[in-house]
C-alpha positions as CSV (number, residue, x, y, z in Angstrom):
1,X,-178.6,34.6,-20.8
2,X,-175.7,37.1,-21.4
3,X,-175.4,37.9,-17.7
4,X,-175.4,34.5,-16.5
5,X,-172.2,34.0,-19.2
6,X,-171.2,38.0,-17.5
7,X,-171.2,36.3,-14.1
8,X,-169.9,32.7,-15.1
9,X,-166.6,34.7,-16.6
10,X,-165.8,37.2,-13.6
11,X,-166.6,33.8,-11.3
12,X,-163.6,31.9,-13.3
13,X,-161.7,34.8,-13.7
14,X,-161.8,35.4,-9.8
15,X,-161.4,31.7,-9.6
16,X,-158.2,31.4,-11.6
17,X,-156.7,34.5,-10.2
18,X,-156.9,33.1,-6.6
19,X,-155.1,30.1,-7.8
20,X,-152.6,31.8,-9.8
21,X,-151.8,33.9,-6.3
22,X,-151.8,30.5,-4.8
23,X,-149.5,29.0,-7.6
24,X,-147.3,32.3,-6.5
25,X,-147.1,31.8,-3.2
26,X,-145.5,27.7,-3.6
27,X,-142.7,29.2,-5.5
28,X,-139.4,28.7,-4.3
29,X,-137.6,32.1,-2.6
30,X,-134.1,32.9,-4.5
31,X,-131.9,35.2,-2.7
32,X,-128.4,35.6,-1.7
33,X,-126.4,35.2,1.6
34,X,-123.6,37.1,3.2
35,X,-122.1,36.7,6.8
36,X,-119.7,36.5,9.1
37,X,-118.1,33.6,10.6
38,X,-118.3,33.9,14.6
39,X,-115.6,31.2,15.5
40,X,-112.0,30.4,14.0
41,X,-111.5,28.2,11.0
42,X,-108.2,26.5,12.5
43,X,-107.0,26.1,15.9
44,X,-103.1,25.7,17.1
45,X,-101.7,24.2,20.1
46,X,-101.4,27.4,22.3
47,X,-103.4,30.2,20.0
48,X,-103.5,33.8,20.7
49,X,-105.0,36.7,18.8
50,X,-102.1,39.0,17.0
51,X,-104.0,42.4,16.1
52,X,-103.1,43.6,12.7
53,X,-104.6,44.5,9.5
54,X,-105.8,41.0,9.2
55,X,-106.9,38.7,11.3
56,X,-103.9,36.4,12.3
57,X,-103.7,34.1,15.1
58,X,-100.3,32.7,15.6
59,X,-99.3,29.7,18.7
60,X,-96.3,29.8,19.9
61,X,-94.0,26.8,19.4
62,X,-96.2,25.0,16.6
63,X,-94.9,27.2,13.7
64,X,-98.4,27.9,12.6
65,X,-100.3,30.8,12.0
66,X,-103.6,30.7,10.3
67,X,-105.9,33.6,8.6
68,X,-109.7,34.2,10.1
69,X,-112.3,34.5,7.4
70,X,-114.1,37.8,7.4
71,X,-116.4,37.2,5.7
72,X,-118.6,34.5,3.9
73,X,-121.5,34.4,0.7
74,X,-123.5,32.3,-1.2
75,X,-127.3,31.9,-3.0
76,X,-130.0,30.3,-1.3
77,X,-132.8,28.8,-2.4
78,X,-136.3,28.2,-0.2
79,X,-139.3,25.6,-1.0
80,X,-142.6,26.4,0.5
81,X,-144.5,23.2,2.8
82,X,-147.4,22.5,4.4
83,X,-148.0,23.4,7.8
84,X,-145.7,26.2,8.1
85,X,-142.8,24.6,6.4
86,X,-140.0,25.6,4.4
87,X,-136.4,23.4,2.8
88,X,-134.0,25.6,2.0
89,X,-130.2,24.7,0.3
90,X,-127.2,27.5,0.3
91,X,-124.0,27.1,-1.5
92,X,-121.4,29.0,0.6
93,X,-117.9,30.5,0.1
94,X,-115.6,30.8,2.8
95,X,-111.8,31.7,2.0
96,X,-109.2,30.4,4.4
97,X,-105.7,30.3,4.7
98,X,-102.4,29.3,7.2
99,X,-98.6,29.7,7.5
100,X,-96.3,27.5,8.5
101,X,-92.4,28.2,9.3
102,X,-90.7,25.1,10.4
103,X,-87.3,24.4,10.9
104,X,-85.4,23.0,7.9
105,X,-82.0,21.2,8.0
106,X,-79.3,20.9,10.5
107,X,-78.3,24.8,10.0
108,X,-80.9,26.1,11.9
109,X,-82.8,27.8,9.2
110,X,-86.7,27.6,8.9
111,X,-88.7,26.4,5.4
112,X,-91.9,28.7,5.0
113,X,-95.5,27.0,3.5
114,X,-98.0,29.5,3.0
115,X,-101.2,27.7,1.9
116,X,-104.5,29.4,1.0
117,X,-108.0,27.6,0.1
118,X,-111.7,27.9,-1.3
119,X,-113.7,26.7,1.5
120,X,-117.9,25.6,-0.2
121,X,-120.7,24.4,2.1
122,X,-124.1,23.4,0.7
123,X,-126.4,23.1,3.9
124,X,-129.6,21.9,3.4
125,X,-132.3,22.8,6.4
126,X,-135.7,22.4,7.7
127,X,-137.6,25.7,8.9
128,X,-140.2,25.9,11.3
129,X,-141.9,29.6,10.7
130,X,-144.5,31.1,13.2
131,X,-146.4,33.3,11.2
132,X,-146.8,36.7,12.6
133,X,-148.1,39.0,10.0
134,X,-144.9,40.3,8.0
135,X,-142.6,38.7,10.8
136,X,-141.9,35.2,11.2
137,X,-139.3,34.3,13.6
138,X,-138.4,30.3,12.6
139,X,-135.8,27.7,13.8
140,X,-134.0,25.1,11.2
141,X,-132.3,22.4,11.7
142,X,-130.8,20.1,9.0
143,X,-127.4,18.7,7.0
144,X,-124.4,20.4,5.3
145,X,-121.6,18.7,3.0
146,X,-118.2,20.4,2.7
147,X,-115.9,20.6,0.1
148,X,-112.2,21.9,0.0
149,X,-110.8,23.1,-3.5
150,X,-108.6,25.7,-4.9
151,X,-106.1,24.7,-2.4
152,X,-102.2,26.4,-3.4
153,X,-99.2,25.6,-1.0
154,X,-96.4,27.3,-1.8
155,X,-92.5,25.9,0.0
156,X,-89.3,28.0,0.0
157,X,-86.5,28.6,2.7
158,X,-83.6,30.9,3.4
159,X,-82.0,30.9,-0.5
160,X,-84.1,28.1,-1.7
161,X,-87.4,27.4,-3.0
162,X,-89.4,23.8,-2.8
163,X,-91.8,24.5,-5.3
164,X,-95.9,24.6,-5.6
165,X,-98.4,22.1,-4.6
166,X,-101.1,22.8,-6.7
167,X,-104.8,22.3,-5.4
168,X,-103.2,20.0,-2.6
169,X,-101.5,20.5,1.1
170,X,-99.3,18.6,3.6
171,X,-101.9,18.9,6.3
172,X,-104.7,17.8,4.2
173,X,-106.9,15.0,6.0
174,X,-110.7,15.3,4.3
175,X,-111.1,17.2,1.7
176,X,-115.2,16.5,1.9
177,X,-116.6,16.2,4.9
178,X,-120.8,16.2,6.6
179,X,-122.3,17.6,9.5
180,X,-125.6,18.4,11.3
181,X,-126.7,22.3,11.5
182,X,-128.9,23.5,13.6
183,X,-129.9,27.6,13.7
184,X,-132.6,30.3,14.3
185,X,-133.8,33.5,13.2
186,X,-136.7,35.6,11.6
187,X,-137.7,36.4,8.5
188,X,-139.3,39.6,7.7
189,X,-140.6,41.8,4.1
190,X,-139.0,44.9,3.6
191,X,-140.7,46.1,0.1
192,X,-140.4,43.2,-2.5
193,X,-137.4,41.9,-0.6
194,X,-137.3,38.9,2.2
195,X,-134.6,39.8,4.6
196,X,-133.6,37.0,7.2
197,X,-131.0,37.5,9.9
198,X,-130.1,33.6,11.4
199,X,-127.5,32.5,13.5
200,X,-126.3,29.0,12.7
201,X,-124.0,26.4,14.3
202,X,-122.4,23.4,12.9
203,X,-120.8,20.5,13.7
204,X,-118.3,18.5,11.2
205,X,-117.4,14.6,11.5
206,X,-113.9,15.0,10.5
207,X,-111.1,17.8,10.8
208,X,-110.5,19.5,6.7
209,X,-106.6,19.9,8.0
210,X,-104.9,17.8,10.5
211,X,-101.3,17.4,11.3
212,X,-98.8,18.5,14.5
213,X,-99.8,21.6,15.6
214,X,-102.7,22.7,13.2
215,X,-106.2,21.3,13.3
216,X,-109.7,22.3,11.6
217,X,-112.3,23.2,13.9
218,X,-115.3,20.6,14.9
219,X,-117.8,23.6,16.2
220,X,-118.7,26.2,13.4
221,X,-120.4,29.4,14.2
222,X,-122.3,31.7,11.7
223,X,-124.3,35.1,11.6
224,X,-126.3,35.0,8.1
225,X,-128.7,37.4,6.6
226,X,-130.7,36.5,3.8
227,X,-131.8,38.6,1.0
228,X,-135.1,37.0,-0.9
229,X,-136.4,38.4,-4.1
């Protein structure tokens, strides 16, 4: 009798161990993101590159110049599904900026508008994995929402200053905006960590800034990697 309760026990305990691994494995993946944007923010008129110790590209004639991001970060979070399945959601931080230097008055003279802004995205995707062992090369394909904030225009001239707009700009046209993403990449374990190089491109309905001479860009290009814990 005490060895059939002896096997009963390590049978439930084997038992509830595999679904506690189980249980384990349908946890969502938190991480982080970091990256580097592959195309321009912003677009002028006639845009060429200016090389200096940040990225600047200036058109000639518009009176805009506008700042590159270097860099972009965020958190991530990924939900296991059947049939090799995964949903993930990112918030991401982009931090943008442009000049304008416009003529002011009849003298000739030119007002400057530096503006700079806190770009977020929150994309959410659908991942198709192929399970290879540790490697599992996957596309994804989904929806992102936009939001501009944080936005500080500053206006001043030759002996004059036109004050601040605070968390607002001229060329504002939609400070929320959607679009459809679509990427690929693989994921791969490197100790306890996930690590998931992706390249992603996006495509927005509607420009963030708009006006003569400046507009957002429609096409959005991204290199990501992805750290899991």
């Amino acid at each position: 009798m005490r060895s059939k309760i002896v096997v009963i026990a390590i049978a439930l305990l084997g038992a509830a161990s595999l679904y506690a691994q189980e249980e384990e494995s349908k946890m969502p993946t938190l991480g982080l993101k970091i990256g580097i944007p592959v195309t321009d923010m912003l677009s002028t008129s006639t845009s060429s590159a200016i090389p200096s110790g940040v990225s600047t590209t200036t058109a000639a004639g518009s009176g805009y110049s506008y700042g590159v991001p270097r860099y972009e970060f965020g958190v991530s979070s990924e939900f296991h599904l059947p049939y090799h399945l995964r949903f993930e959601v990112d918030g991401l931080f982009k931090r943008g900026g442009f000049d304008s230097a416009l003529p002011f008055g009849t003298t000739g003279s030119l007002a400057y508008r530096p503006t700079t802004f806190n770009w977020f995205e929150v994309p959410g995707l659908f991942k198709y994995n192929v399970a290879m062992g540790h490697f599992r090369p996957f596309v994804d394909f989904g929806a992102s929402l936009r939001h501009i904030a944080g936005i500080t225009q500053t206006g001043y001239g030759t002996g004059a200053s036109f004050g601040i707009l605070d968390d607002n700009a001229i060329e504002l046209h939609n400070r929320n905006s959607y679009g459809g993403v679509a990427g690929f990449g693989f994921t791969f374990k490197k100790g306890p960590f996930e690590l998931t190089p992706e390249a992603r491109y996006t495509r927005w309905a509607n420009e963030a800034f708009q006006t003569n001479g400046l507009r957002t860009n429609l096409d959005q290009g991204d290199v990501l990697l992805g750290i899991g814990f």
